[in-house]
Every structure is written in C-alpha cells, then in structure tokens.
N, C-alpha and C positions, 0 to 999 in steps of 0.2 A: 513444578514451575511451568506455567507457560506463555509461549514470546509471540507477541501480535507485532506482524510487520504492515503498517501501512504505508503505499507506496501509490502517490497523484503520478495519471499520468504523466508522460512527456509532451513538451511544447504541440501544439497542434494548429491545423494553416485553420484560419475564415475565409480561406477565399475560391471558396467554390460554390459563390454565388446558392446556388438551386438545392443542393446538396445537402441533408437533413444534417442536425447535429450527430447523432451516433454512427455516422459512419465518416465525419471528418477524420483526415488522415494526422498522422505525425509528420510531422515539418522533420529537415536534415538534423536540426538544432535538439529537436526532442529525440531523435535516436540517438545521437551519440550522446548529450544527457545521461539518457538511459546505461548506456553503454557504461560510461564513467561512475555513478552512481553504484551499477553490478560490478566494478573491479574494485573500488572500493568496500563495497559489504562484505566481500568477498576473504578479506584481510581480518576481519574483526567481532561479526557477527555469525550464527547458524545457520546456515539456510534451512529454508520452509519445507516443511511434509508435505505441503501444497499451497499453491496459489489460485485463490477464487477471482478472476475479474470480472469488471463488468461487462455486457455488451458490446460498448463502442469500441467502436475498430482501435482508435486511440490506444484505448487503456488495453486489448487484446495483446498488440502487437508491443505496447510495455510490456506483458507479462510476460511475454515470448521470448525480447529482450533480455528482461532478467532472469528468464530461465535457463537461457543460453550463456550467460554469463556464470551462471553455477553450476553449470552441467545437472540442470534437474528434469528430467525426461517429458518430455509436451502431455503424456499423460497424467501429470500432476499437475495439469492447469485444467478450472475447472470454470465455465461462465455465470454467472449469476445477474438477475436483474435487479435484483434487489441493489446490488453497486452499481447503478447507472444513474438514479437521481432521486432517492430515499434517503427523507431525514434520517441524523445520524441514529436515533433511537429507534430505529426500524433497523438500520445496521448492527449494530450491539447485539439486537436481539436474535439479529440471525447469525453474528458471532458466539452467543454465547448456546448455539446452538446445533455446534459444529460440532464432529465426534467426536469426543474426551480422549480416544488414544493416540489425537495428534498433538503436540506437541507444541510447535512450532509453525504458525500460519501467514500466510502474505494476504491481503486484499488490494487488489487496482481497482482503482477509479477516484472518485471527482469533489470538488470544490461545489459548494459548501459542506456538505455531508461532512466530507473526510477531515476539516478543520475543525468542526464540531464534534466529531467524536474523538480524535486525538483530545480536546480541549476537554472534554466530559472523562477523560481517563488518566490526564495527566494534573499534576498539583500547581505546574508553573506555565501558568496560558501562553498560547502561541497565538502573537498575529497572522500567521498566513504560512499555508505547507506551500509552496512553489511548485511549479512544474516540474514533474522528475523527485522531487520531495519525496524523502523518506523517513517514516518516525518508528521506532522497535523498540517495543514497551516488552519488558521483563517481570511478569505476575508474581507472586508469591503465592500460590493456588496452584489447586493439581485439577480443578475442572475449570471450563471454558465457561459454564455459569457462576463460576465466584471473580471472576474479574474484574473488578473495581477499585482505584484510589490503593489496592493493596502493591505496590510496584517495589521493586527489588532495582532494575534501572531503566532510565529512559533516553534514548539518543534520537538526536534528528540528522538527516546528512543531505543535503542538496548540492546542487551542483557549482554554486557560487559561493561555499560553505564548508569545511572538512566537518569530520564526525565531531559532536557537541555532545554533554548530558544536558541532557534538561528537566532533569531533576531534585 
C-alpha cells in the first residue's frame, strides 16, 4: 500500500504590493490552519517518510508547520520545483517517480495543480482543496508507478471541515 498525502498551503497575505508570488508569506490565519489541520492528522492518519514542497515560502513554512506538528525531523522535507506551478500531470509523474521504498508521502503546494490531481486520482470530484486543505488517498499498490483510481481510502480534512471519506 501506498498513502499520498496532499496538503495546499496555508492562507497567505497579497499585500506586499512589489513582492513576487513565491515568496509571499503566511498570514496569522494560515499558520494556525496549519497548526489545526497537524493535530488533527495526527489522531488518525500515518505520517509521511517525507515531505516534498514547493518553493514558495508559503508552502515551505506549511511543510515546517506540519512537520513540527508530527515530530518529523526538518530533514525529511525536501523542496521541489516541480510543486510550485506544474500542471497536475507533470506532478503525478514526478510522484510516481519517487523511491518505492517509501511508503507514505506528503506534497505542499498550490491550486490549481493540486485540485487537479486529487481530481485525476480520486472517483468522487472535488470542487476546490482550500487553504490548509488536506486529501490522503490510500493505494492498493506497492509501487509509486501503479497509482491510479486503484484507492483502498480517501479522506479530505480542512480547516472549516473535520476528517470526511471521499470515497
């Protein structure tokens, strides 16, 4: 089996005028999000062998967030650019491209990517992952290339939301 955890950033501010998109911050709203979101998964799902984020500062300092909230060591966050603003079919493939003897994986980052590929992996479409949004799809496969539509279970949890299947 293996469990893809995706997790959209937390809330983040527009208002630093000059300020490129990847390195807008989290707003107060999105860290503790975050926070809530980690004491809840925390109850009911596995945590990840590793977490790959994106880039932006955003989605870094999620990943940090919920690393800290499972006690998983900052050396199991890994950056990638590929989750900063690649269609979700470029994501997949660099999921299904990850070492086979892990297990249990998180990805941070961004809308629309990340609602397209929840939606290309699950059987019951989702209008919109939210800020702080998290979906943990359960494979019936033991490699990271056979992952598709074969799903064992699917949950989503956000912050205005307790844990759901969506399956």
């Amino acid at each position: 089996m293996k469990t893809l955890h995706i997790l959209r950033h937390g809330k983040a501010t527009y208002d630093y005028g000059s300020i490129q998109d990847i390195d807008r911050p989290l707003i107060e709203k999105g860290i503790q999000n975050t926070y809530l979101i980690g004491s809840r998964f925390s109850t009911v799902l596995t945590k990840p062998d590793l977490i790959i984020s994106s880039p932006a500062h955003r989605a870094i300092y999620t990943a940090i967030i919920f690393a800290r909230t499972q006690n998983i060591s900052m050396d199991k966050i890994k950056i990638e650019q590929i989750l900063y603003n690649d269609p979700f079919q470029t994501i997949l493939d660099f999921i299904k491209r990850v070492c086979p003897e892990l297990n249990s994986l998180m990805v941070v980052g961004h809308n629309t990517g990340f609602i397209d590929l929840v939606n290309e992996l699950i059987l019951n479409k989702l209008e919109e992952l939210p800020t702080s949004g998290l979906v943990s799809i359960t494979f019936n496969c033991d490699k990271w290339t056979e992952i598709h539509k074969d799903i064992s279970s699917a949950i989503i949890d956000y912050p205005k939301k307790k844990i759901a299947n969506i399956n």
